[in-house]
PyMOL Python script that loads the backbone (N, CA, C, O; Angstrom):
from pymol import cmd

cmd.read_pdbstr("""\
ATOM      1  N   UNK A   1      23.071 -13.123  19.237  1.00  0.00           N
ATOM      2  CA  UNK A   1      22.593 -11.987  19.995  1.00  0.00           C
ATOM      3  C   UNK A   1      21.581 -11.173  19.186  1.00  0.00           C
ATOM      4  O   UNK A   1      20.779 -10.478  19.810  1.00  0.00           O
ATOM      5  N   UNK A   2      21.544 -11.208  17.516  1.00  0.00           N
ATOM      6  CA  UNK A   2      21.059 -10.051  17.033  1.00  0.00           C
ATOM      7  C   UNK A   2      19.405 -10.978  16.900  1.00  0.00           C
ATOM      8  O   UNK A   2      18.302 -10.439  16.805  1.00  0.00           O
ATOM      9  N   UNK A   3      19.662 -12.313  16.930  1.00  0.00           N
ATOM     10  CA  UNK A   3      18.387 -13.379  17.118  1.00  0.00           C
ATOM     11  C   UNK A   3      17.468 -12.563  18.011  1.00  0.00           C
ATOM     12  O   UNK A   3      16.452 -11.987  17.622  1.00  0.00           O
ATOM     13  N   UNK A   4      17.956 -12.579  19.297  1.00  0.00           N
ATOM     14  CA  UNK A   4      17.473 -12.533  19.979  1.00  0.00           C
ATOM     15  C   UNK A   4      16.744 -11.085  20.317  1.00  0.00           C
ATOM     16  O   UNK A   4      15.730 -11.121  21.014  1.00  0.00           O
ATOM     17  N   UNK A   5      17.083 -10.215  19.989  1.00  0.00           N
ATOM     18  CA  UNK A   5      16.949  -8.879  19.909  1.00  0.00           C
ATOM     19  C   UNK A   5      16.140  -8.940  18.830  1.00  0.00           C
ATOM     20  O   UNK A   5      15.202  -8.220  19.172  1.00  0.00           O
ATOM     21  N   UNK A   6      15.906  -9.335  17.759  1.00  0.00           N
ATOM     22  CA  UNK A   6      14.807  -9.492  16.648  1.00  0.00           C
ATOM     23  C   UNK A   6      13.430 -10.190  17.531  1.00  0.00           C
ATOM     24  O   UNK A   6      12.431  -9.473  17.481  1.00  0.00           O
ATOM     25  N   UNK A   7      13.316 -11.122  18.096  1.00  0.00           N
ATOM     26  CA  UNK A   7      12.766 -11.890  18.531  1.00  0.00           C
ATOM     27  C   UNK A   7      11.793 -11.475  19.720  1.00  0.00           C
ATOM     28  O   UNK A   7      10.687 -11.856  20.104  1.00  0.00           O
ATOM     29  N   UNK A   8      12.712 -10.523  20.123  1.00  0.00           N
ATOM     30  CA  UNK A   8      12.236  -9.208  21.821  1.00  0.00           C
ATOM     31  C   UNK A   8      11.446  -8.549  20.850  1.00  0.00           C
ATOM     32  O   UNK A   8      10.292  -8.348  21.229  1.00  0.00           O
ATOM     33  N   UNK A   9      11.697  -8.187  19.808  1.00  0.00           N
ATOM     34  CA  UNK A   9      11.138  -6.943  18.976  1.00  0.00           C
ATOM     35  C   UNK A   9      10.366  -7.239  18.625  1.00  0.00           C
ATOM     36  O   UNK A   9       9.411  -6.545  18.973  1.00  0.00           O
ATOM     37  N   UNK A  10       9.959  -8.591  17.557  1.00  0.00           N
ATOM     38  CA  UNK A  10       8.608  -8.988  17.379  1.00  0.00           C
ATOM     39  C   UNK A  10       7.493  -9.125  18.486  1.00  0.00           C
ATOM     40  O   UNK A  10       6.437  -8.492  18.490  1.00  0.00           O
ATOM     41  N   UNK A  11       7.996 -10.291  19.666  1.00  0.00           N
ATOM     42  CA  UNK A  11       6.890  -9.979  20.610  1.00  0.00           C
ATOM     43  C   UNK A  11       6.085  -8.887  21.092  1.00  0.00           C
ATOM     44  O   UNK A  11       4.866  -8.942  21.256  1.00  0.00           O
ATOM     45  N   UNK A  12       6.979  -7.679  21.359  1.00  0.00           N
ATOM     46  CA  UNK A  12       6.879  -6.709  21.666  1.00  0.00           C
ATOM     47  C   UNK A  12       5.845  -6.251  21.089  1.00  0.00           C
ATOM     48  O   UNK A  12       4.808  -5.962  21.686  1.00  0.00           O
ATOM     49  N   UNK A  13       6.079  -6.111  19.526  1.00  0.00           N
ATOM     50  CA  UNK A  13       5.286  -5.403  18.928  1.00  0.00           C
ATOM     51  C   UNK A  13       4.087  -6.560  19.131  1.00  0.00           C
ATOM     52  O   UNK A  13       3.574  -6.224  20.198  1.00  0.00           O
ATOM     53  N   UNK A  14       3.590  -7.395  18.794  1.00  0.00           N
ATOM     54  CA  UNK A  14       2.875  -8.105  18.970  1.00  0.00           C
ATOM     55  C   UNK A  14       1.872  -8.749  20.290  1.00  0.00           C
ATOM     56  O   UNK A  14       1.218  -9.792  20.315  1.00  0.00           O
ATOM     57  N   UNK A  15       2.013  -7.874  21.155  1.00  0.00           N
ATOM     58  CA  UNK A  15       1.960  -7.647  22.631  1.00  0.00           C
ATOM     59  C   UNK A  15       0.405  -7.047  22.748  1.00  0.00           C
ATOM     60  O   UNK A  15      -0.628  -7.602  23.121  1.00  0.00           O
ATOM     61  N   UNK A  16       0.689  -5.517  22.218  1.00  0.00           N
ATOM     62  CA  UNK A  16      -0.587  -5.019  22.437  1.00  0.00           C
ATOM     63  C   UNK A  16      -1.553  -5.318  21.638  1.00  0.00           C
ATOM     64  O   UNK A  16      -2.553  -4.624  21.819  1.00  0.00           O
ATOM     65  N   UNK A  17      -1.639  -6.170  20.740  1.00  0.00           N
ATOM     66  CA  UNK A  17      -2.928  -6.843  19.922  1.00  0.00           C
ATOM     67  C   UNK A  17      -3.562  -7.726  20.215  1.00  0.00           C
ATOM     68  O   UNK A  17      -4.658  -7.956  19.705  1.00  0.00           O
ATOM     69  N   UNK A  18      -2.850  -8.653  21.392  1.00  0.00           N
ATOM     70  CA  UNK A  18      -2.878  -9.888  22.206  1.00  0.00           C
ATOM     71  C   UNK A  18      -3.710  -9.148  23.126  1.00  0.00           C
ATOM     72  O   UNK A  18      -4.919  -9.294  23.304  1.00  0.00           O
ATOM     73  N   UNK A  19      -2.929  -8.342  23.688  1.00  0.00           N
ATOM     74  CA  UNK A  19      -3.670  -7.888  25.443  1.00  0.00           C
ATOM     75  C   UNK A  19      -4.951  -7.120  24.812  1.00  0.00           C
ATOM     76  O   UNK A  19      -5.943  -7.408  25.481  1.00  0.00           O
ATOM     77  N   UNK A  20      -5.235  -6.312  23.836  1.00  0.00           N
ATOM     78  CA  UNK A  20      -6.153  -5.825  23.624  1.00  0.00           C
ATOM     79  C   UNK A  20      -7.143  -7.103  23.646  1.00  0.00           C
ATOM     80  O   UNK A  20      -8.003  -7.296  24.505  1.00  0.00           O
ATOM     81  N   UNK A  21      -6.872  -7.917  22.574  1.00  0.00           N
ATOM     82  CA  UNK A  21      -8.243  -9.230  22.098  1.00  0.00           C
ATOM     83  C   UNK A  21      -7.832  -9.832  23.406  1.00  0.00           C
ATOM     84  O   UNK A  21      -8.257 -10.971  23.217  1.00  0.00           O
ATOM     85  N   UNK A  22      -7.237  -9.861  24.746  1.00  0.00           N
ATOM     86  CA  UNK A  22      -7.533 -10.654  25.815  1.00  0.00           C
ATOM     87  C   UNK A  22      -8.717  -9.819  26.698  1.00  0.00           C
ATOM     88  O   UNK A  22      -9.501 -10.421  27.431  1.00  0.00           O
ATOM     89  N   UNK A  23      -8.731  -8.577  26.550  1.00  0.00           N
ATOM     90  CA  UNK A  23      -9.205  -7.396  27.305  1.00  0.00           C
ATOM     91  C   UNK A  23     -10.535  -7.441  26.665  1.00  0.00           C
ATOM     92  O   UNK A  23     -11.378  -7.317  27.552  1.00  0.00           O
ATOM     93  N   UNK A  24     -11.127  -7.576  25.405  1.00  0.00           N
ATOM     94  CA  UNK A  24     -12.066  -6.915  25.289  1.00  0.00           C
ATOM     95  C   UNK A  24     -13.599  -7.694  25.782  1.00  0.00           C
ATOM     96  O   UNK A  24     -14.656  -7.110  26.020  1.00  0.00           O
ATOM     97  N   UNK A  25     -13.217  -9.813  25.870  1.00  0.00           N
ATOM     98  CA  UNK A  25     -14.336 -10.296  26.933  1.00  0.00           C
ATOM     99  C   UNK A  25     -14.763  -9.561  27.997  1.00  0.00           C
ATOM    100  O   UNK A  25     -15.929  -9.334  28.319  1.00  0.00           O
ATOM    101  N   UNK A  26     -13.128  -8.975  28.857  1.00  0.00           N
ATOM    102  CA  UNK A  26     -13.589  -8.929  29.960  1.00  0.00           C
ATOM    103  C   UNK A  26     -14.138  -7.536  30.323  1.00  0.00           C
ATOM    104  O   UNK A  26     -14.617  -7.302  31.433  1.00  0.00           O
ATOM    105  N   UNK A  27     -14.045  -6.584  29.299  1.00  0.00           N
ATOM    106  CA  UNK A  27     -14.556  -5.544  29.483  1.00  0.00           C
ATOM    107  C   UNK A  27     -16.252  -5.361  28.627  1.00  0.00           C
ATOM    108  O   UNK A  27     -16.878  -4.327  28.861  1.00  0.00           O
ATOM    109  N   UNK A  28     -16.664  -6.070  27.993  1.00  0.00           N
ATOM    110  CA  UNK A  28     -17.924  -6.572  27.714  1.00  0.00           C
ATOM    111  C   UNK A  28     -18.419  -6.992  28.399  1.00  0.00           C
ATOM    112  O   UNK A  28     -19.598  -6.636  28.411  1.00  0.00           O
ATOM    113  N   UNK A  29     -18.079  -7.871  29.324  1.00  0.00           N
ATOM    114  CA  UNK A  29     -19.088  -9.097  30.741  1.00  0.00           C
ATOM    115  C   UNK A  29     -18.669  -8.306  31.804  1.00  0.00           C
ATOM    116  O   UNK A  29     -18.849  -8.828  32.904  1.00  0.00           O
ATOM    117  N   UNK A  30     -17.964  -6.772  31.802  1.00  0.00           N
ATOM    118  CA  UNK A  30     -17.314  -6.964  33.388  1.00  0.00           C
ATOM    119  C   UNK A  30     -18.651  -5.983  33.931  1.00  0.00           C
ATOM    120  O   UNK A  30     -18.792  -5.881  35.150  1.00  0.00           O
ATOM    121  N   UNK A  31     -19.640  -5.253  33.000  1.00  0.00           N
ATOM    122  CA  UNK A  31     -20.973  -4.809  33.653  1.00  0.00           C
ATOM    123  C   UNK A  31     -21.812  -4.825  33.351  1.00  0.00           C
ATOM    124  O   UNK A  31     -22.320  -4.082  32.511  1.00  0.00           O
ATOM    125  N   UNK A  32     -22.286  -5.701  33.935  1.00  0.00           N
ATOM    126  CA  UNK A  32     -23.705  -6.415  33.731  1.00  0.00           C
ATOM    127  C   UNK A  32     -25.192  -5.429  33.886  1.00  0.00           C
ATOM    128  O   UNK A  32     -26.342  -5.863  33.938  1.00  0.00           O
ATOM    129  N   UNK A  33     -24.858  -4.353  33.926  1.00  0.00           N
ATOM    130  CA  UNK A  33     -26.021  -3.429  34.386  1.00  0.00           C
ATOM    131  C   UNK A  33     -26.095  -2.567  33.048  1.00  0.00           C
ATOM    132  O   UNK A  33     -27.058  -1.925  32.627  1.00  0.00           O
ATOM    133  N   UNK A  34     -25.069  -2.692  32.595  1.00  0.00           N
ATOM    134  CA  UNK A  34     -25.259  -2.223  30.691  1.00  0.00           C
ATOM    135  C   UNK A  34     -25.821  -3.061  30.235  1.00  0.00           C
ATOM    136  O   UNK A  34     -26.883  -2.600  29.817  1.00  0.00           O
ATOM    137  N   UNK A  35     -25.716  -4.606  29.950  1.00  0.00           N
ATOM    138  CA  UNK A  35     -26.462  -5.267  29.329  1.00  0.00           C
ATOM    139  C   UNK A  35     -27.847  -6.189  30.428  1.00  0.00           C
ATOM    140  O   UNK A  35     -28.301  -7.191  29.875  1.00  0.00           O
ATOM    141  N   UNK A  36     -28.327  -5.922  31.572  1.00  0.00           N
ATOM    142  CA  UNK A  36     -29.106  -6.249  32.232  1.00  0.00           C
ATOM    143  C   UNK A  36     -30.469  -5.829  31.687  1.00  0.00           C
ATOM    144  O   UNK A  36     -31.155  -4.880  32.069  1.00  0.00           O
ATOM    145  N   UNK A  37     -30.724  -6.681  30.757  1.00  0.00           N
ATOM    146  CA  UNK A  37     -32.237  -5.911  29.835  1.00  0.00           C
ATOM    147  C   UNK A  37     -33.263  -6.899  29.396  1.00  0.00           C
ATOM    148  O   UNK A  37     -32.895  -8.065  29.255  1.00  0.00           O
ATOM    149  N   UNK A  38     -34.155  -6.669  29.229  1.00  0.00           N
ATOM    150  CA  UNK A  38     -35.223  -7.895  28.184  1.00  0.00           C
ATOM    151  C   UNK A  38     -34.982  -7.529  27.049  1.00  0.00           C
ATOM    152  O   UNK A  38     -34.473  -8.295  26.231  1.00  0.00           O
ATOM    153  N   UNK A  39     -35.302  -6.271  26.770  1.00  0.00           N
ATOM    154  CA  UNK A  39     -34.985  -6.223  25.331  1.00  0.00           C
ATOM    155  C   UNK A  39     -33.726  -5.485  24.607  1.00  0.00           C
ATOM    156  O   UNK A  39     -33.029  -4.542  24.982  1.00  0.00           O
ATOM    157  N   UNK A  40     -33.698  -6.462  23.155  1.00  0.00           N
ATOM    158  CA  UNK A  40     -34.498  -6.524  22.509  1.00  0.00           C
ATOM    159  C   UNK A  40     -34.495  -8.390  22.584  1.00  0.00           C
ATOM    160  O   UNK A  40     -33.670  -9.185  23.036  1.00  0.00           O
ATOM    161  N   UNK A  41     -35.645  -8.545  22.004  1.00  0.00           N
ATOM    162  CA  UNK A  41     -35.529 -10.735  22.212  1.00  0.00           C
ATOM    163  C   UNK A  41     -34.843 -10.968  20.324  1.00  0.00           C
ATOM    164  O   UNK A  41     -34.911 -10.316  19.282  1.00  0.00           O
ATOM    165  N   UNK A  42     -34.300 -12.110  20.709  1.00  0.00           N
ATOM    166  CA  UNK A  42     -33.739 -12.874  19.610  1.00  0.00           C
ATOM    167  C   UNK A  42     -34.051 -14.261  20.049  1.00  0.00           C
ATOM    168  O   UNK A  42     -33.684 -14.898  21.037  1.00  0.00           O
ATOM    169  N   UNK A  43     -35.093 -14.657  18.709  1.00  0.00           N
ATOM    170  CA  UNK A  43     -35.441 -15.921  18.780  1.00  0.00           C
ATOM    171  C   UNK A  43     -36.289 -16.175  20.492  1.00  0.00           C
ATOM    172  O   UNK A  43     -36.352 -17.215  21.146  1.00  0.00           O
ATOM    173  N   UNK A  44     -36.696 -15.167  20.732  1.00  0.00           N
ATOM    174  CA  UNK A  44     -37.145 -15.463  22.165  1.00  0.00           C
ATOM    175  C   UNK A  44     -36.847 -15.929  23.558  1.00  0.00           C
ATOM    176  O   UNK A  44     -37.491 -16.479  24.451  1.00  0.00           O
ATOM    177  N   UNK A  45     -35.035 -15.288  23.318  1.00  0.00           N
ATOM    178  CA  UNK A  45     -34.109 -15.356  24.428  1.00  0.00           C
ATOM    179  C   UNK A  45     -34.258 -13.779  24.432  1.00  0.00           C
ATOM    180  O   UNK A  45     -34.553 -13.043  23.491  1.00  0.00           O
ATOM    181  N   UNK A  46     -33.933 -13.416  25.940  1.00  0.00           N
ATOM    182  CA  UNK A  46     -33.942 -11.662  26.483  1.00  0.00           C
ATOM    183  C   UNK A  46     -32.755 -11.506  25.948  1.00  0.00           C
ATOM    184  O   UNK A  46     -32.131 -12.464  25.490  1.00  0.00           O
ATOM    185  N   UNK A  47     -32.287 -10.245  25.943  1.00  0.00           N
ATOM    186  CA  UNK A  47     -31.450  -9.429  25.599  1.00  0.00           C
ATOM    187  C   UNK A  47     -29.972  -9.941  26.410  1.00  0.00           C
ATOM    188  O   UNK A  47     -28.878 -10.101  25.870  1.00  0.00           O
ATOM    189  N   UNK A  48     -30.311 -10.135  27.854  1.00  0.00           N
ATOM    190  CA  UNK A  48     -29.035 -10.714  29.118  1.00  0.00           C
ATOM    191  C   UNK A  48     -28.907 -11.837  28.696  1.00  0.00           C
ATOM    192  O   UNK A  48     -27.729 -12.168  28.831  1.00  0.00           O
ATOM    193  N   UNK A  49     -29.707 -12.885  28.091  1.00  0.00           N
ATOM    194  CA  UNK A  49     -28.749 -13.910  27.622  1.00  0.00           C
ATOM    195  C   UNK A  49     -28.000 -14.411  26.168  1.00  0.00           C
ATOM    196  O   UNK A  49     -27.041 -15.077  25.778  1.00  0.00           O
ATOM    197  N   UNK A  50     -29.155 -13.595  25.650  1.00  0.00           N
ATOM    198  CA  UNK A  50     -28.133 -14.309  24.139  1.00  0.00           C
ATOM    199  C   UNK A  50     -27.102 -12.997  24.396  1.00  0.00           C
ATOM    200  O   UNK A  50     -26.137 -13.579  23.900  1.00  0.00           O
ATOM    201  N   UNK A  51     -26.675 -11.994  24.689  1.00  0.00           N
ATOM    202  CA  UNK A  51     -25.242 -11.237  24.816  1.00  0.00           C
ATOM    203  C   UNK A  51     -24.696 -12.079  25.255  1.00  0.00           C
ATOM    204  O   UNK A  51     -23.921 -12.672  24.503  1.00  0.00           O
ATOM    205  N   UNK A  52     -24.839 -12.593  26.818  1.00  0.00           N
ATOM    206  CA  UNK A  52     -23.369 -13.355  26.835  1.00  0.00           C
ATOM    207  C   UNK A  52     -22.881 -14.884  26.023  1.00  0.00           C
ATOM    208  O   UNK A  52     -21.737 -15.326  25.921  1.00  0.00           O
ATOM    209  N   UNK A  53     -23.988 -15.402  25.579  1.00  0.00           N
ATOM    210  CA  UNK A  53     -23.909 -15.983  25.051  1.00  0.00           C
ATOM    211  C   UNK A  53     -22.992 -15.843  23.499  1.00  0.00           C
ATOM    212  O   UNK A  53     -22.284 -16.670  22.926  1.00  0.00           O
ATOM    213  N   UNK A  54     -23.385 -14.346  23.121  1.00  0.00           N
ATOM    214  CA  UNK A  54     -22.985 -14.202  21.940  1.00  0.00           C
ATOM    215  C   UNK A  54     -20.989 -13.887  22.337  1.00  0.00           C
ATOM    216  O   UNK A  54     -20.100 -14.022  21.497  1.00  0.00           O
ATOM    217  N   UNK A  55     -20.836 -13.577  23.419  1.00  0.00           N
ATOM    218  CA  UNK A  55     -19.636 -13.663  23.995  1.00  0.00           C
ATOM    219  C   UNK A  55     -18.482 -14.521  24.353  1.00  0.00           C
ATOM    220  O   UNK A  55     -17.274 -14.312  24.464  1.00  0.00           O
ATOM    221  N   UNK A  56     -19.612 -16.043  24.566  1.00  0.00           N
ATOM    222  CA  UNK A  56     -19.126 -17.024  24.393  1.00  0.00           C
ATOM    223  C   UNK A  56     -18.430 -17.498  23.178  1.00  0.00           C
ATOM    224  O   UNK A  56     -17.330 -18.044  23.262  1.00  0.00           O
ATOM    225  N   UNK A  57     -19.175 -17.262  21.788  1.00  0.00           N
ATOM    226  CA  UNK A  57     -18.423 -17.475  20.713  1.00  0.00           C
ATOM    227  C   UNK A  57     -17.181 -16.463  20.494  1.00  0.00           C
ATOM    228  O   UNK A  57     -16.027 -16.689  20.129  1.00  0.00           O
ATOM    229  N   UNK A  58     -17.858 -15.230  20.860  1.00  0.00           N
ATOM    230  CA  UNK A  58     -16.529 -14.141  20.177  1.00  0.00           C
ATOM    231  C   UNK A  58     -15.094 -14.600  21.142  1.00  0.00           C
ATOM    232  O   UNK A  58     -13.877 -14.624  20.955  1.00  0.00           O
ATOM    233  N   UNK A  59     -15.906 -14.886  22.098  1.00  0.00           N
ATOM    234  CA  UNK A  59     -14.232 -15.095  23.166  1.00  0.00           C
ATOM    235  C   UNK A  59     -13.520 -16.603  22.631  1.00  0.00           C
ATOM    236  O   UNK A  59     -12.298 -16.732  22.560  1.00  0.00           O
ATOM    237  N   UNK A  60     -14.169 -17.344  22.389  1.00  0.00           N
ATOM    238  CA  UNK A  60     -13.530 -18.352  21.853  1.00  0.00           C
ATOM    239  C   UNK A  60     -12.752 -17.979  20.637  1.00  0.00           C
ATOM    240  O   UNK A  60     -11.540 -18.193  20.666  1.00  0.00           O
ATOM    241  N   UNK A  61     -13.444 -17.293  19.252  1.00  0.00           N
ATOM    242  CA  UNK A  61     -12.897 -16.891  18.471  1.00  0.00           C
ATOM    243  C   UNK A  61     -11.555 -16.128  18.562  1.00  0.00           C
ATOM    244  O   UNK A  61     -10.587 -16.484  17.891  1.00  0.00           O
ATOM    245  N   UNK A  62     -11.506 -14.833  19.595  1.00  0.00           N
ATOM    246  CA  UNK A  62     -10.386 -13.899  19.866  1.00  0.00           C
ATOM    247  C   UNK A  62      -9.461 -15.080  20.557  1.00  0.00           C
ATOM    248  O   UNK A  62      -8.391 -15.243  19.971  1.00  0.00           O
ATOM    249  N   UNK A  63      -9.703 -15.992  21.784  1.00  0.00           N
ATOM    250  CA  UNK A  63      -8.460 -16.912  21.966  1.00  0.00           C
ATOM    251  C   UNK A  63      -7.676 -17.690  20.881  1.00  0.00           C
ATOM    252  O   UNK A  63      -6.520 -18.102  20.981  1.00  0.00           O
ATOM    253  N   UNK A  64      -8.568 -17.825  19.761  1.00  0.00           N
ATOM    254  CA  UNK A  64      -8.021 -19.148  18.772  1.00  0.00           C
ATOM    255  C   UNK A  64      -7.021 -17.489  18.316  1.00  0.00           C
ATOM    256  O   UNK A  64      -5.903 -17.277  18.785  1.00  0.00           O
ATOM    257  N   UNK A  65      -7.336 -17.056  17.891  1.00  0.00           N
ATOM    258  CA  UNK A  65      -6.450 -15.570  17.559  1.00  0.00           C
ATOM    259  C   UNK A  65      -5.491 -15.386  17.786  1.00  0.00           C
ATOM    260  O   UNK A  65      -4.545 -15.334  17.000  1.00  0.00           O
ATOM    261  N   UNK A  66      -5.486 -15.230  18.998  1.00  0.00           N
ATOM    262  CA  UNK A  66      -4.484 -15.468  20.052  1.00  0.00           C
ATOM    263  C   UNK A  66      -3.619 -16.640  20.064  1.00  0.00           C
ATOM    264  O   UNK A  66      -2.406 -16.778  19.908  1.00  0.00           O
ATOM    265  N   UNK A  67      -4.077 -17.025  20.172  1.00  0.00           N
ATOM    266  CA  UNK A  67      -3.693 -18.576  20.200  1.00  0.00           C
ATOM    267  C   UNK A  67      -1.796 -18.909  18.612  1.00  0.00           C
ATOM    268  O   UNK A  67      -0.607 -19.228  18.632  1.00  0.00           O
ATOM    269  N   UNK A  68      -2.971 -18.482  17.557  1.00  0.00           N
ATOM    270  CA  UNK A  68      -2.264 -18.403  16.251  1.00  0.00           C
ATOM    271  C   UNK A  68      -1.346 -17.123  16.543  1.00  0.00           C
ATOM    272  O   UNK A  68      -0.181 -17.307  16.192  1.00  0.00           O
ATOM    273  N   UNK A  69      -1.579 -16.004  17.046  1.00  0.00           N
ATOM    274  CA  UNK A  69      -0.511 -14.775  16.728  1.00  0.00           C
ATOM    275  C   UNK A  69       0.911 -15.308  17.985  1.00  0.00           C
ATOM    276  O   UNK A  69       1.992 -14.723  17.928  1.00  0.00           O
ATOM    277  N   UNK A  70       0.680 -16.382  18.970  1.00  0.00           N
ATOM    278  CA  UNK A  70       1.533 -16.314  19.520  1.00  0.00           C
ATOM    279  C   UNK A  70       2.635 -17.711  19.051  1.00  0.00           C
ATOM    280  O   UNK A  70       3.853 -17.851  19.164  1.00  0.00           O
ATOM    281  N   UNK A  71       1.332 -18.785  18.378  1.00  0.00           N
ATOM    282  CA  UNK A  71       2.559 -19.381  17.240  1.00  0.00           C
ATOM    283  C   UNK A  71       3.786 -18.839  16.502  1.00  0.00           C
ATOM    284  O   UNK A  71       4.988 -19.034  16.323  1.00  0.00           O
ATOM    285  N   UNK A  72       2.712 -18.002  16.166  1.00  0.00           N
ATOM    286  CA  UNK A  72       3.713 -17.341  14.919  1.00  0.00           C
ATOM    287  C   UNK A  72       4.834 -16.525  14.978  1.00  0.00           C
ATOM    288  O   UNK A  72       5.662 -16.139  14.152  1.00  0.00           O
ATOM    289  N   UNK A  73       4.626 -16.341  16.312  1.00  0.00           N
ATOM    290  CA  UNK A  73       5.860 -15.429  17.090  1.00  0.00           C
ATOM    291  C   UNK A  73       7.172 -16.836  17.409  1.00  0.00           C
ATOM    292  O   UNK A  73       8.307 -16.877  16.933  1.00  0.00           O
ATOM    293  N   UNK A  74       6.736 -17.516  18.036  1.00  0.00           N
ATOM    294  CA  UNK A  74       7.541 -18.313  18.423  1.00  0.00           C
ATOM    295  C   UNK A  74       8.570 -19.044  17.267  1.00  0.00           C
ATOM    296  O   UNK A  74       9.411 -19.869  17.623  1.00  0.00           O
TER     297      UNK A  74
END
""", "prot")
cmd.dss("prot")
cmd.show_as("cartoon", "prot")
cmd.util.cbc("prot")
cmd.orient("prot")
């Protein structure tokens, strides 16, 4: 019983660091009228695409994150 109650407790705590790094793609891509721009250019992509692009990596990165903090729980 006291397993298990240790086990509630870790997740728990370990909860809002997850939902935060699940939250923060979607609150970066969720308005497109903040980043709807030409500039500034990188490498001679507009501003609207290398962001999401650059989103693509970070979101992959925060899942592998994820990914590992919920191993480690288990």
């Amino acid at each position: 019983m006291a397993d298990e109650t240790v086990a509630t407790q870790r997740r728990r705590k370990m909860g809002w660091p997850v939902i935060v790094m699940l939250l923060l793609p979607y609150a970066g891509l969720c308005f497109p009228s903040m980043y709807a721009r030409t500039t500034p250019v990188l490498l001679g992509f507009p501003f609207f695409y290398w962001y999401q692009f650059v989103w693509v990596v970070v979101t992959s990165l925060l899942l592998y994150a994820v990914y590992r903090r919920l191993k480690e729980a288990s």
